[in-house]
C-alpha positions as CSV (number, residue, x, y, z in Angstrom):
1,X,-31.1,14.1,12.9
2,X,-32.1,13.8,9.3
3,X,-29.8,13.7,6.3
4,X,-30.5,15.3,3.3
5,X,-31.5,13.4,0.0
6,X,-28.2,11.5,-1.2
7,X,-26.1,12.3,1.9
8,X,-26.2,8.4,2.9
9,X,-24.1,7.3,0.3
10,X,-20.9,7.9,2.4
11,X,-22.3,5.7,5.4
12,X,-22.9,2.9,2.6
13,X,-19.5,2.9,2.2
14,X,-18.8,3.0,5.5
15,X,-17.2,5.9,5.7
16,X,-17.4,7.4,9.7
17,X,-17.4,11.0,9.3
18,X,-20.7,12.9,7.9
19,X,-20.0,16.6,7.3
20,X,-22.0,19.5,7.8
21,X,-23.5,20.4,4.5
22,X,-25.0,16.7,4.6
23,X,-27.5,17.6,7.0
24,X,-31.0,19.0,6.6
25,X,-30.9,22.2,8.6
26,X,-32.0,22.2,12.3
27,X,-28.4,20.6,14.2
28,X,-27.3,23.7,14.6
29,X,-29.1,24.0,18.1
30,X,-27.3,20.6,19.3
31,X,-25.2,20.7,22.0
32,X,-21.1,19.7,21.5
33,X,-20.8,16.0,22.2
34,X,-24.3,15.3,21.6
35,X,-25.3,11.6,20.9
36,X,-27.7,11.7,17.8
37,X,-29.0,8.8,15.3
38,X,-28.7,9.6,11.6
39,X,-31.8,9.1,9.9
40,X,-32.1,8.9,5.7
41,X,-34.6,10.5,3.6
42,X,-36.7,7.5,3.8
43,X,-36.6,7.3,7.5
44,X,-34.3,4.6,8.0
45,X,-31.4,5.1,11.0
46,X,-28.0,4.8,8.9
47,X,-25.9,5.6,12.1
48,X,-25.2,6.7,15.8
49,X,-22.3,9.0,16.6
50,X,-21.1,12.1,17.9
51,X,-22.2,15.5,17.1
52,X,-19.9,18.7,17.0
53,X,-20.7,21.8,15.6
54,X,-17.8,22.0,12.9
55,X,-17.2,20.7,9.3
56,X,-16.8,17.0,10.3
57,X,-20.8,17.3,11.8
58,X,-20.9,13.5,13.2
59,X,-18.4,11.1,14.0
60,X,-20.0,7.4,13.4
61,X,-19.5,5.2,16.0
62,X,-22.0,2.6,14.5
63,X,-23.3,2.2,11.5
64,X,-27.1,1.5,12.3
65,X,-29.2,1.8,15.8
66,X,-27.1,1.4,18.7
67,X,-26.8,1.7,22.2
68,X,-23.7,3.2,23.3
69,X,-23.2,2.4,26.9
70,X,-20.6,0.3,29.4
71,X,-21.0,-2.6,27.0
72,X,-20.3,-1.3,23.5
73,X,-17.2,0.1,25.6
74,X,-16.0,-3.4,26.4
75,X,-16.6,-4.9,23.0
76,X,-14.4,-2.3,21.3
77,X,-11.7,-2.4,23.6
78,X,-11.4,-6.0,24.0
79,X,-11.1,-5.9,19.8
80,X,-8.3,-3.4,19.9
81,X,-6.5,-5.3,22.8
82,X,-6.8,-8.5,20.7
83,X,-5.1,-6.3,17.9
84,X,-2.5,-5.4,20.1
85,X,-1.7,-8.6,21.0
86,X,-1.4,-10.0,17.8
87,X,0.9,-7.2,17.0
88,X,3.2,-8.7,20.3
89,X,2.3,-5.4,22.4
90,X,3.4,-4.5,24.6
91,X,6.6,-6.9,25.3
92,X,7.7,-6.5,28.9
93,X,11.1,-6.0,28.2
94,X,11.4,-4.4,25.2
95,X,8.8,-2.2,24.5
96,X,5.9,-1.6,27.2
97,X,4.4,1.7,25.6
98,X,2.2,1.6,22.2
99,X,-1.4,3.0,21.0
100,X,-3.8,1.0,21.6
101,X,-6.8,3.6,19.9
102,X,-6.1,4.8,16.6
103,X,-9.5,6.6,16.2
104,X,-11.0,6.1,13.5
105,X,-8.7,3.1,12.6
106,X,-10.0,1.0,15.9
107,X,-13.4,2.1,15.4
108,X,-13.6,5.2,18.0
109,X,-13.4,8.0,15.7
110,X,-12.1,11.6,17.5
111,X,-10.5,9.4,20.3
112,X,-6.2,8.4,20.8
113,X,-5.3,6.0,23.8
114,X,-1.7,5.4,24.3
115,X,-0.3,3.1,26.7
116,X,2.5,3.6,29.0
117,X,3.4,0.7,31.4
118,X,0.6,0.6,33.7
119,X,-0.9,3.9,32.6
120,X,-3.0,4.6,29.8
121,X,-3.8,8.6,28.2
122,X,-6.9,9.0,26.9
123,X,-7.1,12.2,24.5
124,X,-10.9,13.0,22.8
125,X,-10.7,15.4,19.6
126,X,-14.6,15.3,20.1
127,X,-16.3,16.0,23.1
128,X,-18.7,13.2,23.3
129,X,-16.3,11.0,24.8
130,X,-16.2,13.3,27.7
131,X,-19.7,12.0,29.3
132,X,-18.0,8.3,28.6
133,X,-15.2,8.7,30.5
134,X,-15.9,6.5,33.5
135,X,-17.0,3.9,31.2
136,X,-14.0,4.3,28.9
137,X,-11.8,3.9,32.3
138,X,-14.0,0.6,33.1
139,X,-13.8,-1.1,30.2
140,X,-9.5,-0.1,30.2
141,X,-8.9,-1.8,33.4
142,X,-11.3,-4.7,32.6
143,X,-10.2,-5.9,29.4
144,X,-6.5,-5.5,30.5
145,X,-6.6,-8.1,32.3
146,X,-5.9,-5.9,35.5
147,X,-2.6,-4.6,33.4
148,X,-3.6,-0.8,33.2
149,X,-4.2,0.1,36.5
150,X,-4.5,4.2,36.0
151,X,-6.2,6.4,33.4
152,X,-5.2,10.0,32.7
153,X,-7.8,11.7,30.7
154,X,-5.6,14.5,28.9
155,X,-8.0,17.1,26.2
156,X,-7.9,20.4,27.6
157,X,-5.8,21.4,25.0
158,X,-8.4,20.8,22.0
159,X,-11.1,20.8,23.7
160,X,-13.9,23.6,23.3
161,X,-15.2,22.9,27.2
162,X,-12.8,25.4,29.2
163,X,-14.2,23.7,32.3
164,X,-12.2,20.4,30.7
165,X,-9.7,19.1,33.1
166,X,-6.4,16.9,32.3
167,X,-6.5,14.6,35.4
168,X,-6.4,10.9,36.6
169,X,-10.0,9.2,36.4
170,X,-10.2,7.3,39.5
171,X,-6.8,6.1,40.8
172,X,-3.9,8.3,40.8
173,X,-0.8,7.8,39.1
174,X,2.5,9.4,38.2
175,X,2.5,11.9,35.8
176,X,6.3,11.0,34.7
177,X,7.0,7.8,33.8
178,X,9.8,5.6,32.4
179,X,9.1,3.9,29.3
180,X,10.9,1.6,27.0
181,X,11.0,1.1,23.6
182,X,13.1,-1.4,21.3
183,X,15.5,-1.6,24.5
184,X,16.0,2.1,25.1
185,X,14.5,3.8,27.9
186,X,12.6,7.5,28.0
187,X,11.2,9.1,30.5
188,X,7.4,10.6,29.4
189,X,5.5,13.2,30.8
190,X,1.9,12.5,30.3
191,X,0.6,15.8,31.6
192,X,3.2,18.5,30.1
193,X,4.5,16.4,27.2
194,X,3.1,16.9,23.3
195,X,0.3,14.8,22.6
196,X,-0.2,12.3,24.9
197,X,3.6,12.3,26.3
198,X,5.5,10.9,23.6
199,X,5.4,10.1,19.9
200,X,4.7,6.7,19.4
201,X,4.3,6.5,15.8
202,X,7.6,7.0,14.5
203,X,9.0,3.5,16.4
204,X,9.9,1.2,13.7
205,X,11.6,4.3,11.9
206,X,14.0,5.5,15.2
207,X,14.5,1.2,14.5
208,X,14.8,1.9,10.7
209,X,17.6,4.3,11.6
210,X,19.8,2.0,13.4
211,X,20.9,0.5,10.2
212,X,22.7,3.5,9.2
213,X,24.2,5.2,12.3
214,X,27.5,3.5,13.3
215,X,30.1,6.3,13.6
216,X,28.3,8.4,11.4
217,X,27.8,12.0,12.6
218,X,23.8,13.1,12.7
219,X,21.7,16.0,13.2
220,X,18.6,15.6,14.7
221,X,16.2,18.3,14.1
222,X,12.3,18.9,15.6
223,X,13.7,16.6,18.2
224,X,11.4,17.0,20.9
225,X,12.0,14.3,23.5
226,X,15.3,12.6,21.9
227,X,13.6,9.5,20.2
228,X,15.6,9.8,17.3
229,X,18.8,10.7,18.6
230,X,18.6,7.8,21.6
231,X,18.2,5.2,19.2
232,X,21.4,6.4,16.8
233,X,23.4,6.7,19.9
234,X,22.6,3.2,20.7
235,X,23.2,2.1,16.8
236,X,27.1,3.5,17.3
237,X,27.1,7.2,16.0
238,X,29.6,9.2,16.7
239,X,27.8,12.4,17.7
240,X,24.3,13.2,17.5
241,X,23.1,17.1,17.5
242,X,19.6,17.7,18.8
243,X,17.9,20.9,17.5
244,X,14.8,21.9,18.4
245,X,12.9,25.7,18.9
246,X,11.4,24.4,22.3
247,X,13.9,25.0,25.6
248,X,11.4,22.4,27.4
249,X,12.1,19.7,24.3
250,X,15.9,20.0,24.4
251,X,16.1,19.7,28.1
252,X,13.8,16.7,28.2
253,X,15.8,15.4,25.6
254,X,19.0,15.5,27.3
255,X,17.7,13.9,30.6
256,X,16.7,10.7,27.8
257,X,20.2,10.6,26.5
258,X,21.7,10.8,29.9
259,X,19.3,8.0,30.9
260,X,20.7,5.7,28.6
261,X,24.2,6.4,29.7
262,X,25.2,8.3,26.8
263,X,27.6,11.1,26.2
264,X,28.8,12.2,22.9
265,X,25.7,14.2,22.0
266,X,24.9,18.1,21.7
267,X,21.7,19.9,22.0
268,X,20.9,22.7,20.8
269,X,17.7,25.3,21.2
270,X,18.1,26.9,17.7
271,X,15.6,27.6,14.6
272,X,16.2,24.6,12.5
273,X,16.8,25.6,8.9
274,X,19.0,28.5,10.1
275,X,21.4,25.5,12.0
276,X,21.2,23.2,8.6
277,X,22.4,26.8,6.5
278,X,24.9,27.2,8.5
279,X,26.5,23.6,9.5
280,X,24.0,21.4,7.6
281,X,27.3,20.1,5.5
282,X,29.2,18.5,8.6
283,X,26.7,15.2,9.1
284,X,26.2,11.8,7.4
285,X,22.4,11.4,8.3
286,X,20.0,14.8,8.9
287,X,16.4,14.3,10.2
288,X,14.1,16.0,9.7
289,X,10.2,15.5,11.9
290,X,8.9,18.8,12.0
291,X,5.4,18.8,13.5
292,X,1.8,18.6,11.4
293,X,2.4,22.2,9.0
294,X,-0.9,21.8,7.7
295,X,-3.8,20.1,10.2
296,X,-6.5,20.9,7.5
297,X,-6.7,21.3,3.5
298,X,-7.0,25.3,3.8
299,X,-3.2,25.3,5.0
300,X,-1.7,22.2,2.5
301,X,-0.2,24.9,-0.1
302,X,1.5,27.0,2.7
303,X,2.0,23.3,4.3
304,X,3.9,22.3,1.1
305,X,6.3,25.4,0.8
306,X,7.1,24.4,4.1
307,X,8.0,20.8,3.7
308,X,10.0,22.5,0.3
309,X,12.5,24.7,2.1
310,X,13.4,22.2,5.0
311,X,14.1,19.5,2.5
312,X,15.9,21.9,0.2
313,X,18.2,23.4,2.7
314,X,18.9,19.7,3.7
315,X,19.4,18.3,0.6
316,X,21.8,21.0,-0.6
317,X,24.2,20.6,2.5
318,X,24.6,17.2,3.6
319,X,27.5,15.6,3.0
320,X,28.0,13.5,-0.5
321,X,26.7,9.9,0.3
322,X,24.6,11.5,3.5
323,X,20.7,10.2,4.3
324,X,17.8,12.2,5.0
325,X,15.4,10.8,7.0
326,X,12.5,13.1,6.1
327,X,8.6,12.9,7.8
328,X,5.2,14.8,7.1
329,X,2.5,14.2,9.6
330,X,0.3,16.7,8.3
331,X,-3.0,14.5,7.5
332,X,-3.9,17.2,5.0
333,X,-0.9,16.2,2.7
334,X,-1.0,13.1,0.7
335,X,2.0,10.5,-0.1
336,X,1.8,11.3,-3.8
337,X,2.0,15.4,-2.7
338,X,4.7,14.7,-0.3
339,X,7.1,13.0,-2.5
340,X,6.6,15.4,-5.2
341,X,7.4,18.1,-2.7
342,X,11.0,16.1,-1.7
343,X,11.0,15.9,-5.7
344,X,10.9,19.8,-5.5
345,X,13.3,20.3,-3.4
346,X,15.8,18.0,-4.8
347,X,15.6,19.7,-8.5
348,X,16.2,23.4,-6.6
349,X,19.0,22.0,-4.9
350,X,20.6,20.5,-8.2
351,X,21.7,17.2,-6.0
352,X,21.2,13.6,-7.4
353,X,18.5,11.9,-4.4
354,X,17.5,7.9,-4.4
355,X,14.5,7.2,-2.8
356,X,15.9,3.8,0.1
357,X,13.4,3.3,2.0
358,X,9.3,4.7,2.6
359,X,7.9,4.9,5.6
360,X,4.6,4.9,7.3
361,X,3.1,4.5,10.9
362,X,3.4,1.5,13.0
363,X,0.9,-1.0,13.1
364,X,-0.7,0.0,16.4
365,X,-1.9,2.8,13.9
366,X,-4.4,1.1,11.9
367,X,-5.8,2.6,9.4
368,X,-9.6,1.5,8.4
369,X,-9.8,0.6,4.8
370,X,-13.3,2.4,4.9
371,X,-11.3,5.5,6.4
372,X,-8.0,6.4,4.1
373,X,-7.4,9.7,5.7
374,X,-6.3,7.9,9.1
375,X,-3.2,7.4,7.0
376,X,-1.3,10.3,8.2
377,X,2.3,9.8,8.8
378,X,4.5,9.2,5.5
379,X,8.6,9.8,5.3
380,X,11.3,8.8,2.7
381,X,15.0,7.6,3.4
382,X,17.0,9.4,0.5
383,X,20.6,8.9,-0.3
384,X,22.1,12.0,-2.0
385,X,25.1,12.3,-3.9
């Protein structure tokens, strides 16, 4: 596959993704998934990687000739294990679930792992990983040290194969497990739960929130599974409200609190910004996670208005002295654009807001230096008065 004149420049810089319109005409007949060597205008190979017929053409794996086989498999995964462990992941009995592939960030760009106990999820956002799989599960249980003894392959869902299955590669497990995480314990449904079960990302802020619960009264909106509300039950609040649009969410979300023997919490299956309009003013702390509003740069404007009218609704109703813990995932939506968004929002609702704390991903995200968009989570702690 031949680039046009130019097009390398982005591999120079080590960049892994080579879009469409860097091409020279003639990939179009490529199959999803394919494994294709880039080759610049003077007939050098500048990378191997994945092929998929969309905007983001090639997903570099290597920059250069490689093989890609069982042993390229190994080498990557022992790196990211080593990662892990210097990051003191997993810790038996504290926290035993974390990512242990951040795409792009641990070198596999298009591909998640998470790690629950003994099970790991693999989830592909390209298809080439699908003809690895067996060698993916390999090199898992290998470099593990004998630690993850099952692989779930989970990528129906955004995959463009309709004969792609979500199912155990080899050994099967259970598709529920019990996790925990900084001490408190949820249960995680690999196969029917968002993403790969459970959102891993947003530990050290459900930690960060701790600090600020004790008998303070706090809505939790886009709950999903609880992880928020768990962890301010634990930190002392005096009631927690769960809200979320999702029947499935809330209910998982009250089997999490019941787990942890709590019982002075509410849930609630309700459109969020119509709860905070109309009791938004009775809590201390509001949070608010909603999911990604814009997955790609066409819907950051609509993303934005978005992010606008949550925060605004917030910040005009919690009580004087209340926190907002507020999150965008959307990669499509920068830090700068965020905060100037929050920035919005506090001007129309004509309340005085502090910025306490940022926020960002956890360090089992990594984020390549080469590769800034793999920063995708930000948030901000305000304090309004």
């Amino acid at each position: 596959m031949y680039l046009k004149p130019g097009k390398e420049k982005s591999l120079e810089r080590q960049h892994p993704w080579v879009f469409s319109g860097a091409l020279v005409p003639g990939h179009e007949k490529l199959s999803d998934g394919s494994l294709v060597t880039l080759v610049d205008n003077y007939k050098k190979i500048r990378a191997t990687g994945f092929y998929s017929p969309s905007s983001i053409a090639v997903r570099v794996l290597y920059f250069g000739d490689a093989e890609i086989n069982q042993a390229f498999f190994n080498l990557r995964l022992k790196q990211a294990f080593a990662l892990r462990k210097r990051l003191n992941l997993p810790q038996k009995k504290t926290t035993d679930c974390y990512r242990l592939v951040h795409g792009e960030g641990d070198g596999f760009p298009g591909l998640i792992i998470d790690v629950y106990r003994e099970t790991a999820v693999v989830q592909s956002h390209t298809a080439g990983y699908i003809s690895f799989l067996e060698e993916i599960k390999n090199a898992l249980t290998n470099e593990s040290n004998g630690e993850i003894k099952f692989v779930f392959h989970k990528s129906r869902e955004m995959a463009r194969n309709d004969d792609n299955k979500d199912e155990f590669i080899g050994e099967k497990g259970n598709a529920e497990i019990e996790v925990v995480e900084n001490g408190n314990r949820f249960l995680v449904n690999i196969k029917t739960g968002q993403k790969t079960g459970f959102f891993l990302d947003q530990r050290n802020n459900r930690q960060l929130l701790r600090h600020f619960s004790r008998d303070k009264k706090i809505l939790n909106t886009f709950s999903y599974s609880g992880g928020f509300s768990v962890y301010a039950l634990a930190a002392g609040a005096s009631h927690v409200t769960s809200v979320d649009i999702s029947q499935k969410a809330i209910e998982l979300c009250d089997k999490n609190v019941a787990l942890n023997g709590f019982e002075n919490h509410t849930s609630l299956v309700a459109d969020v910004v119509d709860h905070i309009k109309e009791v938004g003013n009775d809590y201390d702390i509001i949070i608010l996670d909603p999911p990604a509003f814009a997955k790609h740069l066409s819907a950051r404007h609509k993303a934005v208005i978005g992010y606008k009218r949550i925060n605004s609704e917030a910040i005009k109703r919690i009580k004087p002295g209340g926190i907002i813990f507020t999150f965008s995932c959307s990669q499509a939506v920068d830090r700068e654009l965020f905060e100037s968004t929050v920035c919005a929002a506090a001007i129309e609702a004509e309340r005085n807001v502090q910025i306490l704390h940022r926020m960002d991903q956890p360090a089992d995200h990594p984020v390549s230096i080469f590769h800034p968009e793999g920063h995708y989570l930000k948030g901000l702690v305000i304090y309004v008065t």
